[in-house]
N, C-alpha and C positions, 0 to 999 in steps of 0.2 A: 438154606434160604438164599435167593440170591439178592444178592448189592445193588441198588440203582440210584446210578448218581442223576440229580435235577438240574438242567438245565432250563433257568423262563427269561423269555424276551421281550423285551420294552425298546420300542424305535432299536431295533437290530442288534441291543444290547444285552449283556447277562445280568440279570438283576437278581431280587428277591426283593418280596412282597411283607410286611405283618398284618397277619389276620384277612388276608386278602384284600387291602387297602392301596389301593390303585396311586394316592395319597403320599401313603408312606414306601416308598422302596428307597433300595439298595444298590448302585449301581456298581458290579465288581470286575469286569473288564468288558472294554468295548469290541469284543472280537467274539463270540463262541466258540468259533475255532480252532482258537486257543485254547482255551476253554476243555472242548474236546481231545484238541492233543494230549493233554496235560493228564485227562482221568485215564485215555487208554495206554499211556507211558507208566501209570500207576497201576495197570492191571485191570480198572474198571473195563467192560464188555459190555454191560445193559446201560442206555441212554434215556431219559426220561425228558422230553422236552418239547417244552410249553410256551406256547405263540398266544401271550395275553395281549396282546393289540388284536388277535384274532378272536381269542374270547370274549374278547370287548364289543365287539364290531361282529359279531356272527358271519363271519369269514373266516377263510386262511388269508393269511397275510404274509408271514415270514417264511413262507415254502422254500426260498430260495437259499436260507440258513440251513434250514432243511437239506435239501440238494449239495450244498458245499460240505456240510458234515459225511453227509452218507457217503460224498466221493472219496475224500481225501484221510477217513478213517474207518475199520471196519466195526465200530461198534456198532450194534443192534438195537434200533433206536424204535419208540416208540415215541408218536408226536399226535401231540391234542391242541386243541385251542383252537374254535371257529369251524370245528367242523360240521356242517349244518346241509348238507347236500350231496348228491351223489356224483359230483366235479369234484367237490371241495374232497371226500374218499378215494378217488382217484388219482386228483393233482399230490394228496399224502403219499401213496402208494407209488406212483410213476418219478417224484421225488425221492425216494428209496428209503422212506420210512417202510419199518418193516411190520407193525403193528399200529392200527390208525386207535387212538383214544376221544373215544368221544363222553360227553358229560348230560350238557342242557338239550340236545338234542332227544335223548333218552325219554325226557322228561315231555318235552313238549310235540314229540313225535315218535313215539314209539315202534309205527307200524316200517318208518325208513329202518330202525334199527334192526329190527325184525329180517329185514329186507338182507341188510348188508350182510349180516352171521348166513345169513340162505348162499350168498353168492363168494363174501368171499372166507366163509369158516369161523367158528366160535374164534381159534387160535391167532386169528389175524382183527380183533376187536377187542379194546378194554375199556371197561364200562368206568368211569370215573362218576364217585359218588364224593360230591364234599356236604358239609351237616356244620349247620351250625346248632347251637348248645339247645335247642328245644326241637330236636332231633328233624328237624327240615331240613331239606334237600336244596340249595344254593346254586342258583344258574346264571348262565351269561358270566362270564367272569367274577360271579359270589358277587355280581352288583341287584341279583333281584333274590327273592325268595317262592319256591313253592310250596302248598297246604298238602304237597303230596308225603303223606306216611313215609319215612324211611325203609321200615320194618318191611309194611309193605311193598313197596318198591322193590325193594331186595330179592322177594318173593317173587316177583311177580315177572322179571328180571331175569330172574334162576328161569322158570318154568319157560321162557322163551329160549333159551339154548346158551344163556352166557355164562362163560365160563372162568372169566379171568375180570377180577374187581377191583379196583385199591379204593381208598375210602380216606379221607382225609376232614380231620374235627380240625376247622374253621379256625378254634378259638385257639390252638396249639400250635398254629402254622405261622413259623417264620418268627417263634417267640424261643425260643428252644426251652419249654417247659417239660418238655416229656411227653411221648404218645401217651392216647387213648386205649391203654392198654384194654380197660375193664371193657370198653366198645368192642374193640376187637377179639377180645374172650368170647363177646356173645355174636358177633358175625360168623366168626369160625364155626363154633359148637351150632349153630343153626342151621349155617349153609356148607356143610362138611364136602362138598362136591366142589366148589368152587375156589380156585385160584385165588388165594386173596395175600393181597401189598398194602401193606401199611403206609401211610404217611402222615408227614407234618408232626414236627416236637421234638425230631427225633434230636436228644443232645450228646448224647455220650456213646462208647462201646459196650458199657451196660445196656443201655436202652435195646441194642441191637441183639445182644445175648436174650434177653428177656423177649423180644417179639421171634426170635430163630425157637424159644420154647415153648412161646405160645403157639406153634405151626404155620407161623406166617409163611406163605410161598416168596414173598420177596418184601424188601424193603425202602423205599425213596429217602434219601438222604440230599440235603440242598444246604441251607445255610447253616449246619454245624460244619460242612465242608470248606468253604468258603469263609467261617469265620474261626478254621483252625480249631475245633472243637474235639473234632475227628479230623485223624490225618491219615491221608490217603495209603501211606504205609504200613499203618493200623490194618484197614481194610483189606489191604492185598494179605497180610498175614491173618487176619482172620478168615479169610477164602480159602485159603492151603490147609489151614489146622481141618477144616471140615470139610474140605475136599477129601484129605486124608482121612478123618475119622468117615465117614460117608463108603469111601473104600474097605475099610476094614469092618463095616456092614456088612 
């Protein structure tokens, strides 16, 4: 299972969100870049990071956080938030995000999305799905809601050619109660073809044991990191234990 550490941005800074409340955040250092240094000095590789002034605003906006991470570190970043157009795909990508994530676009224009996986690859597109607790599908920055089926969605989703999903329960994000485990039980066992990252809840090294057994492909880690919950030495030594045991496979 791979490790992804969360980085989201508010006015250029690293924050974190509860329950995706624009409201309530967290401000934890005014630099990412720092930020950055610091998960790839710790061995973190995958970058998860989220331009909420972008998903606020159905733009990109913080591209140029963007641009200064990709330069000055070699993590492997995938960046969402605001992407809504096929500039806004490009300016991710020419920025040196390596995989564009996109969400409400999905939803409210499916046939751009369709478009993108044709041109630039299932592998270079991650479908970001957040649900809140009456299993609807949360767009625009989880400030509106849509009547669209999750279930379905999902499906419907799959059969266009996407391959790689994280999914993220609304009510668990940025509270560190615990994933949605029993969720992700039934996305797995349904959609067995598809790439699927957990997020939101995560609190502990248990938690991370328990989604590496439910067959998660990856997992987003944000504010247990940031509030010392999970420490980044943790993580580098759980990567080698299963590196190692993965070899002797």
């Amino acid at each position: 299972m791979n490790i992804i550490a969360a980085i989201d941005i508010i006015d250029g800074k690293c924050v974190r969100l509860i329950q995706g409340d624009y409201n309530k955040k967290k401000i934890y250092n005014n630099d990412p870049l720092d930020v950055a240094f610091l998960l790839e000095d710790n061995g973190i590789s995958r970058l998860h990071l989220v331009d909420l002034d972008g998903a606020k605003k159905g733009k990109v906006v913080h591209w140029k956080v963007l641009e200064k991470i990709a330069t000055y570190t070699h993590l492997i970043i995938d960046f969402g938030g605001g992407i809504h157009t096929d500039n806004d795909v490009r300016l991710v990508f020419d920025s040196g995000g390596y995989i564009a994530t996109v969400g409400s676009i999905a939803v409210q224009n499916p046939f751009l999305l369709k478009k993108w996986i044709h041109i630039y690859g299932e592998n270079k597109i991650l479908l970001g799905v957040d649900v809140k607790k009456n299993n609807k599908i949360a767009i625009n920055g989880w400030t509106k809601v849509s009547e669209i089926s999750f279930w379905d969605f999902l499906k419907e989703k799959s059969s266009h050619g996407i391959k790689k999903i994280f999914c993220t329960d609304i009510s668990k994000d940025g509270v560190l109660s615990g994933p949605s485990f029993s969720l992700y039980k039934k996305i797995i066992q349904k959609f067995p073809n598809i790439e699927f990252i957990a997020s939101g809840g995560i609190r502990n090294m248990e938690d991370i044991n328990q989604l590496s057994d439910l067959g998660c492909y990856g997992a987003i880690i944000g504010k247990a990191i940031y509030e010392n919950k999970i420490s980044l030495s943790e993580l580098m030594n759980w990567k080698k234990k299963n590196n190692q045991k993965n070899k002797k496979c």
